[in-house]
C-alpha positions as CSV (number, residue, x, y, z in Angstrom):
1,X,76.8,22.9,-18.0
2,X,73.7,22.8,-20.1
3,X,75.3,20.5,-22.7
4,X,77.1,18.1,-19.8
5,X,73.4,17.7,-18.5
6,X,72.0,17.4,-22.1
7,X,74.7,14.3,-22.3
8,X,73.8,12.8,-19.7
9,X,70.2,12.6,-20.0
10,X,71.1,11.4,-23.7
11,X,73.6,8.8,-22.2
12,X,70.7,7.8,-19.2
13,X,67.8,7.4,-22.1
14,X,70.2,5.2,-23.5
15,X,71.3,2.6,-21.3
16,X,67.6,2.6,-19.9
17,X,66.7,1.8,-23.4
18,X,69.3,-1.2,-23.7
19,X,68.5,-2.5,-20.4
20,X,64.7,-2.8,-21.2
21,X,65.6,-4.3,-24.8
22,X,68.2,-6.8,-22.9
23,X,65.3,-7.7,-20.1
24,X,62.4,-8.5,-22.5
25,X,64.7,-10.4,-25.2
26,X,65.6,-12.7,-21.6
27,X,62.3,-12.9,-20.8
28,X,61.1,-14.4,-24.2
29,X,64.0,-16.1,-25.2
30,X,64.4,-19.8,-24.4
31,X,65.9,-20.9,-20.9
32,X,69.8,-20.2,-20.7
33,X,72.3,-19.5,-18.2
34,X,71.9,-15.8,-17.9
35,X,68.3,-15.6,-18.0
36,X,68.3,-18.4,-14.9
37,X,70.4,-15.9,-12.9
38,X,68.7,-13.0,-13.4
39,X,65.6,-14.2,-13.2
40,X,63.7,-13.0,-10.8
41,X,65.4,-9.1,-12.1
42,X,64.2,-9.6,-15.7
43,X,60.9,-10.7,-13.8
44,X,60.7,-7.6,-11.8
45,X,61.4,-4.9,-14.4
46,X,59.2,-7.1,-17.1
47,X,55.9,-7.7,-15.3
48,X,53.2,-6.2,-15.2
49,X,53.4,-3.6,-18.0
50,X,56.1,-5.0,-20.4
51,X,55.0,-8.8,-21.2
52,X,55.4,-9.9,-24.2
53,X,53.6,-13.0,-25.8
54,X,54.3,-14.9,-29.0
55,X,50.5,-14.9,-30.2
56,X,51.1,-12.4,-32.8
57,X,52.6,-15.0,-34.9
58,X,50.6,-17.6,-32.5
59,X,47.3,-17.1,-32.4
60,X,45.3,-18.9,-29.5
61,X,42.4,-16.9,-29.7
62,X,39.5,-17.1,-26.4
63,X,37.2,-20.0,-26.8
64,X,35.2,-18.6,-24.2
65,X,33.7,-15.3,-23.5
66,X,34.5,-14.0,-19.4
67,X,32.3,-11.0,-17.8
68,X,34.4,-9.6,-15.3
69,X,31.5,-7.8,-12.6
70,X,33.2,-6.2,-9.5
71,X,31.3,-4.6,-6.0
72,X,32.6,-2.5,-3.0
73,X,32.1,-2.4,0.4
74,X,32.6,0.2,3.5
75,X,32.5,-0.2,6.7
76,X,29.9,2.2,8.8
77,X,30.4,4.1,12.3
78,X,28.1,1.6,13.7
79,X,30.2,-1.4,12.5
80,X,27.8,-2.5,9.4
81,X,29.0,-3.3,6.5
82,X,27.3,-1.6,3.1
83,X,27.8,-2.9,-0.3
84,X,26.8,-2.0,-3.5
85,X,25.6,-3.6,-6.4
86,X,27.5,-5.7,-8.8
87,X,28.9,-3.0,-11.9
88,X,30.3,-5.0,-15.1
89,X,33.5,-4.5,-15.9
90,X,34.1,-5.8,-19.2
91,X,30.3,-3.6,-20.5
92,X,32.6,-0.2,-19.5
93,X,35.5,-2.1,-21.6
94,X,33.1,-3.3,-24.8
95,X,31.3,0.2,-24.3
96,X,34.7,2.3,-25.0
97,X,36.0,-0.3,-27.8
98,X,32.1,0.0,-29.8
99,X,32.1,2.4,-32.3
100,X,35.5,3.9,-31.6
101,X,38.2,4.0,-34.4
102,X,41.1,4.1,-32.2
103,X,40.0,2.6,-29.0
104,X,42.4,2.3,-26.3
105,X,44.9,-0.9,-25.2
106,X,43.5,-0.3,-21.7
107,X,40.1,-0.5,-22.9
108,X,40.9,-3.4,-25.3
109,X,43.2,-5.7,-22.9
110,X,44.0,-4.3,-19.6
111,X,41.4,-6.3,-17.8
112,X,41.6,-9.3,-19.6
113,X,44.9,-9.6,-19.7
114,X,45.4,-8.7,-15.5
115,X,42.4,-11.6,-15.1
116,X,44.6,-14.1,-17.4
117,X,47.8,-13.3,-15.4
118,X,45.7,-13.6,-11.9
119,X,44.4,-17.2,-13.4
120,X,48.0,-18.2,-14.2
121,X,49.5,-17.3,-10.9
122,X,46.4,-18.6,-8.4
123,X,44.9,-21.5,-10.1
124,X,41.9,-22.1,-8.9
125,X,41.9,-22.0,-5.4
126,X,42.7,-18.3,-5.2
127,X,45.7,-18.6,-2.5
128,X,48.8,-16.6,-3.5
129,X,52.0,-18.7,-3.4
130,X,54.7,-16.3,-4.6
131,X,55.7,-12.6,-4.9
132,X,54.7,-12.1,-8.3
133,X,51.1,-13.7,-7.3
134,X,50.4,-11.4,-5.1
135,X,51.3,-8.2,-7.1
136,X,49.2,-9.9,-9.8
137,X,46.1,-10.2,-7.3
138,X,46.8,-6.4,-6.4
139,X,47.2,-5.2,-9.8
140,X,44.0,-7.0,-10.2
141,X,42.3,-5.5,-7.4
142,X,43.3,-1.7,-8.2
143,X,42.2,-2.0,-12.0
144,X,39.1,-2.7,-9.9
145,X,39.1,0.1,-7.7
146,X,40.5,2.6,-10.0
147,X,37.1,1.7,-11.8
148,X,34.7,1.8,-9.2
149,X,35.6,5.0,-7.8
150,X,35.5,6.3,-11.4
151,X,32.1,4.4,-11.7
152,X,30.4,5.5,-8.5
153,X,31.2,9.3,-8.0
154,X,32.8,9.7,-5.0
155,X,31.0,6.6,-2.7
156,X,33.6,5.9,0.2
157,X,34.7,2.1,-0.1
158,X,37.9,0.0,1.4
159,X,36.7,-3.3,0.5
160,X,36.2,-4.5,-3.4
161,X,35.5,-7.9,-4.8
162,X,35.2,-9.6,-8.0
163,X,33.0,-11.9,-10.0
164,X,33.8,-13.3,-13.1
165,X,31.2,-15.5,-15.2
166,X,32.6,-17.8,-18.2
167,X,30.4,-18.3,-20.5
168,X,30.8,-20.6,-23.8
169,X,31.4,-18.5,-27.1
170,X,27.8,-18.8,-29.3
171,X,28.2,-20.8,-32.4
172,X,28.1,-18.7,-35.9
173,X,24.7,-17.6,-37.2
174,X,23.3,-17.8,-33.7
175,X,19.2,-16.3,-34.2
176,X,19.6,-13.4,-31.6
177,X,16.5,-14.9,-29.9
178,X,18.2,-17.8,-29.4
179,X,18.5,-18.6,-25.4
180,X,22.0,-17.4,-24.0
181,X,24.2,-20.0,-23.0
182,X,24.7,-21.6,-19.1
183,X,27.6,-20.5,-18.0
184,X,30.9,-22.6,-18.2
185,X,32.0,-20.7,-14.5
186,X,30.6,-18.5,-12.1
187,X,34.2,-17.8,-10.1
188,X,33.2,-15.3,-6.7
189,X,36.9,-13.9,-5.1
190,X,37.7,-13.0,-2.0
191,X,37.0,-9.8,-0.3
192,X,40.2,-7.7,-0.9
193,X,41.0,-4.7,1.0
194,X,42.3,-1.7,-1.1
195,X,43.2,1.8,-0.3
196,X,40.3,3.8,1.0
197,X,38.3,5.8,-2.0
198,X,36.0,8.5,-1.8
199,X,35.3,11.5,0.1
């Protein structure tokens, strides 16, 4: 009995393996036949945590440099609404790369990457128009959340929203005195309501 179940978890690992292997190979390689049919599949088991990218071999390094500053909000018995002040995202992401000889991929790319994905499906006008934009603008959201609630120690909050300033890349050799650059953007989302945090 031991050795049947041993098999088949051996046998399950397996075709889970070739499945994933089969799925990202579809989603990278050029538009064919299968990968038109099972599209929206490959899609599903693909995004968000698997995508791959040819910039390894690529490159198309950021021209510019984005601060991503988020806020919540909560509602009060008497109907008022409370928000805090603006916390910046990507300083909690520089912060945990700085100094760190192994710094983690969520501290590296998570929130850029989720903010690049959220550009790509929304534009500019910040209006979901398909099923995968809207799990983007969620996955944004709880990355969010998930940090705020870290962040602020148990404040209540159902409500967070994002700000995310572009600002140009400074030129090499740049005195340190030098005035910082306008920025390029000053993008303000939505309100978006997440799952109640805090006590």
């Amino acid at each position: 009995m031991l050795r049947a179940g041993l098999h088949t978890a051996v046998l399950l690992c397996l075709v889970t393996t070739l499945v994933h292997i089969g799925a990202v190979f579809l989603q990278v390689a050029p538009a064919n036949p299968v990968s038109r049919r099972y599209g929206r599949q490959v899609d599903a088991w693909v995004y968000p945590l698997f995508e791959q990218n040819w910039r390894l071999f690529a490159p198309n390094p950021d021209s510019v440099n984005r601060q991503v500053l988020a806020r919540t909000a909560h509602t009060a018995s008497n109907g008022s609404m409370r928000v805090s002040p603006w916390v910046d995202l990507t300083a909690m992401d520089r912060a945990a790369v700085e100094h760190n000889a192994f710094p983690s991929h969520t501290a590296q790319n998570l929130l850029r990457r989720a903010w690049a994905s959220y550009v790509d499906t929304h534009g500019e006008d910040d209006t979901a128009r398909s099923d995968r934009a809207v799990m983007m603008q969620k996955y944004l959201s709880n990355i969010a959340a998930d940090r705020l609630a870290d962040h602020d120690g148990g404040r209540t909050f159902e409500f967070v929203q994002l700000r995310v300033v572009t600002l140009p890349v400074a030129a090499p050799g740049t005195a340190a005195g030098h005035r910082p650059p306008s920025p390029v953007e000053n993008r303000l989302l939505p309100w978006w309501k997440v799952t109640p945090y805090g006590k």
